[in-house]
C-alpha positions as CSV (number, residue, x, y, z in Angstrom):
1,X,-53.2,-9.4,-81.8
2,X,-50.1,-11.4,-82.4
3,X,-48.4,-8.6,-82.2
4,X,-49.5,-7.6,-78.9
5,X,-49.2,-11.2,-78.1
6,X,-45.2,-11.0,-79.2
7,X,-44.9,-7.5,-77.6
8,X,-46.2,-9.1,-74.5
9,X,-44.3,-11.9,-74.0
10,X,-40.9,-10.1,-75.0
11,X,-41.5,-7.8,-72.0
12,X,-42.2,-11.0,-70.1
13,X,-39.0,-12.6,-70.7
14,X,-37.3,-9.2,-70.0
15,X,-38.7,-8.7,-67.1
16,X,-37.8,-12.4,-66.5
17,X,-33.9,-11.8,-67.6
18,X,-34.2,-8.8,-65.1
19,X,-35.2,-10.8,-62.3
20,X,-32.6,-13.4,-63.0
21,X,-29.6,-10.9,-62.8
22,X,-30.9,-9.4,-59.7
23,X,-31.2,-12.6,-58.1
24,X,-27.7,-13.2,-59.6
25,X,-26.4,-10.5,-58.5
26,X,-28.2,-11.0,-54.9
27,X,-26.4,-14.7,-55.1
28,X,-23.1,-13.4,-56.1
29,X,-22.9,-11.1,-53.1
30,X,-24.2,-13.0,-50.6
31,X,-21.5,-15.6,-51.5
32,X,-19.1,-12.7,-51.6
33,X,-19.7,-12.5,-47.9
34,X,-20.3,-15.5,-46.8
35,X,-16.3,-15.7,-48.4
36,X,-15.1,-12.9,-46.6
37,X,-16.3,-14.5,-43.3
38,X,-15.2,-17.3,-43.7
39,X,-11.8,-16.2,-44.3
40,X,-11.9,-13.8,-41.3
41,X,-12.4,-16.7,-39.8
42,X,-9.4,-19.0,-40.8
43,X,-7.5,-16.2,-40.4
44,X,-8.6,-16.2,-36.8
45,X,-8.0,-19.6,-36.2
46,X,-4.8,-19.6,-38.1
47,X,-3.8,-16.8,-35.2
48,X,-4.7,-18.0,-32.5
49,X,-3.0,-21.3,-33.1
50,X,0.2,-19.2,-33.7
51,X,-0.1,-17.5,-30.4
52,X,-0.8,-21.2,-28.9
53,X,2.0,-22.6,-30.7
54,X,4.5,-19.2,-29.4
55,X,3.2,-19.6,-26.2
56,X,4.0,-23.6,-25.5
57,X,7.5,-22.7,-27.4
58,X,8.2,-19.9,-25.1
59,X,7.0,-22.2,-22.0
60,X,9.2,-24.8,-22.7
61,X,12.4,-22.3,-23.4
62,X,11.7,-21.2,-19.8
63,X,11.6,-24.6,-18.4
64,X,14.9,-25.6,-19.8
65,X,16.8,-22.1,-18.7
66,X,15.3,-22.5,-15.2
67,X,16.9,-26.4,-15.3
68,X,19.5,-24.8,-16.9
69,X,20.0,-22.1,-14.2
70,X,19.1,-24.6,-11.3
71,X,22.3,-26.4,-12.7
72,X,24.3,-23.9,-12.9
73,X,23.7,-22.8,-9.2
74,X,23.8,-26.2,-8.0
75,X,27.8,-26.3,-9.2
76,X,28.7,-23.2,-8.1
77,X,27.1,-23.9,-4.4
78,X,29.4,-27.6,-5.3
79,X,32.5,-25.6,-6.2
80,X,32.0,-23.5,-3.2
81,X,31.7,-26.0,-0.7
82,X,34.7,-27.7,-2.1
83,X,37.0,-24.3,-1.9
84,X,35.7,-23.9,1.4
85,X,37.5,-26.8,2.4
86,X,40.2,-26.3,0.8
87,X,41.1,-23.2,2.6
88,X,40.2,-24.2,5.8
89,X,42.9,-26.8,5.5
90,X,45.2,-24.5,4.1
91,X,44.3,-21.9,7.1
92,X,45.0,-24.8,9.4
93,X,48.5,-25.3,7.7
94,X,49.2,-21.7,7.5
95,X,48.2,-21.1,10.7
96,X,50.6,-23.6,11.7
97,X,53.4,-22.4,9.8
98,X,52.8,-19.5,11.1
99,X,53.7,-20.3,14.7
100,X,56.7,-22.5,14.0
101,X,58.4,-19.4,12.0
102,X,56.9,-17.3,15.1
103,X,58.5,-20.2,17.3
104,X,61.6,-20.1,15.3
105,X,62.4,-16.4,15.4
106,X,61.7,-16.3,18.9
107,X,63.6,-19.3,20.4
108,X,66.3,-18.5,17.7
């Protein structure tokens, strides 16, 4: 009987061990995964902050060319205004420099 008694309880704690690595094994992969999501999911977050991050970056690169542009426009219309002037004074004198020398040639 002791025997059988020893016989039994080594399949017992075989049958134990056997349970132990399946449950093991169960753990192992179920933290596997749990891993694997987990990463997915920094990776997610770690990607869409990016494309937040690119996005405020590429808004305020378009604010600063627009001021830039708006600039740029506003001293050219400046520029133009002030050559404006210019000729019409310089029409004015050539216009009058015109009919003295018209004046002149005639009356000459």
């Amino acid at each position: 009987m002791a025997k059988d008694k020893i016989l039994s309880e080594i399949k017992e704690a075989e049958q134990k061990a056997a349970r132990m690595r399946e449950e093991g094994l169960k753990s192992k992969n179920e933290n596997i995964a749990k891993a694997r999501s987990e990463a997915k999911e920094i990776i997610k977050q770690a990607e869409d902050e990016a494309e937040a991050s690119a996005k405020s970056l590429l808004e305020s690169a378009q604010k600063t060319i627009k001021a830039e542009y708006e600039a740029v426009l506003e001293n050219g219309s400046k520029d133009i205004e002030k050559l404006v002037q210019k000729a019409e004074v310089n029409m004015d004198k050539a216009v009058e420099y015109l009919i003295e020398e018209f004046e002149r040639t005639i009356y000459a």
